[in-house]
N, C-alpha and C positions, 0 to 999 in steps of 0.2 A: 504494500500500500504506500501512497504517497501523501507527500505536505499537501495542504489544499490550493489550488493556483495560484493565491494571491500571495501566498509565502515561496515564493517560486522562483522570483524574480531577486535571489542574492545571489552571491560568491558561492563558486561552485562546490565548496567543502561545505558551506553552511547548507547548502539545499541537501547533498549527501548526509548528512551529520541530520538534518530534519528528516529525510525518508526513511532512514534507518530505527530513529526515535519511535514513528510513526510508526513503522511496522511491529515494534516491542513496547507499545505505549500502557499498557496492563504493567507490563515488567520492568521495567525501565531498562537502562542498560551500563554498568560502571564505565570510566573513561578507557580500561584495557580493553573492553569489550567494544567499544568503539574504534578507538583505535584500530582494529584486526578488521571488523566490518567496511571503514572509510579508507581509500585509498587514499592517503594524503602526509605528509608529513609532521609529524609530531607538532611543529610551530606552528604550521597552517591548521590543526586542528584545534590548536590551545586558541589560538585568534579567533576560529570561526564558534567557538563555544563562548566565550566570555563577550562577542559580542551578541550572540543569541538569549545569553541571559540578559545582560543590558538593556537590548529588546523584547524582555519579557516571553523569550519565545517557547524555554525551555526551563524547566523548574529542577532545583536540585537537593535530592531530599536524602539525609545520612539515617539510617538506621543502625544507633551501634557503631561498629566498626566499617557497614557500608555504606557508599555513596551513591547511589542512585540517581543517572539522570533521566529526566519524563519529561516530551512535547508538552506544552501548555495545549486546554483542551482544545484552544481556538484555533492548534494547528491540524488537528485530526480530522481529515473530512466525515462530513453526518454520514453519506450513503457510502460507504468503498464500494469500487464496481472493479469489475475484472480487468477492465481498460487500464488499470493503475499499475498492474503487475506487467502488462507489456512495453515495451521501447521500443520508440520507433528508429529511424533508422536517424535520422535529423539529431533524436536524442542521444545516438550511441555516437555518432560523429563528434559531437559539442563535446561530451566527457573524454573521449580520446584523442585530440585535437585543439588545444588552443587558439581559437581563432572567431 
């Protein structure tokens, strides 16, 4: 599942780092656990998180000894539909392709 469109439109680790949330939004997901999921480097993920929180986009909740991060609800779309799990080709381009 994906971020809802209108969260759609940042930096390419931030939309990564929101699709990923979004698909484990029940469970959250720790920062190692992101990390492995997000193809990006270590800085570019630390950046694209702290300003995700900034923008309230993503909430970060410790339990104990864990830390938990989970989409804010307003980025989980109401209906998922099947259409969210496929990539089009325009989409696989833009991720592998800087341009």
């Amino acid at each position: 599942m994906k971020a809802k469109p209108e969260y759609r439109n940042r930096e390419r680790t931030q939309v990564a780092v929101l699709d990923e949330l979004v698909d484990r939004a029940d469970d959250g997901m720790s920062v190692l656990e992101l990390r492995a999921a997000v193809e990006a480097e270590i800085d570019d993920l630390e950046e694209a998180l702290s300003t995700l929180k900034a923008d309230r986009l993503i909430v970060v909740e410790t339990d104990g000894s864990e830390t938990l991060i989970k989409p804010d609800e307003r980025v989980i779309p109401d209906n998922p539909t099947e259409e969210d799990d496929e990539q089009s080709i325009g989409e696989w381009l833009r991720e592998r392709f800087p341009f």
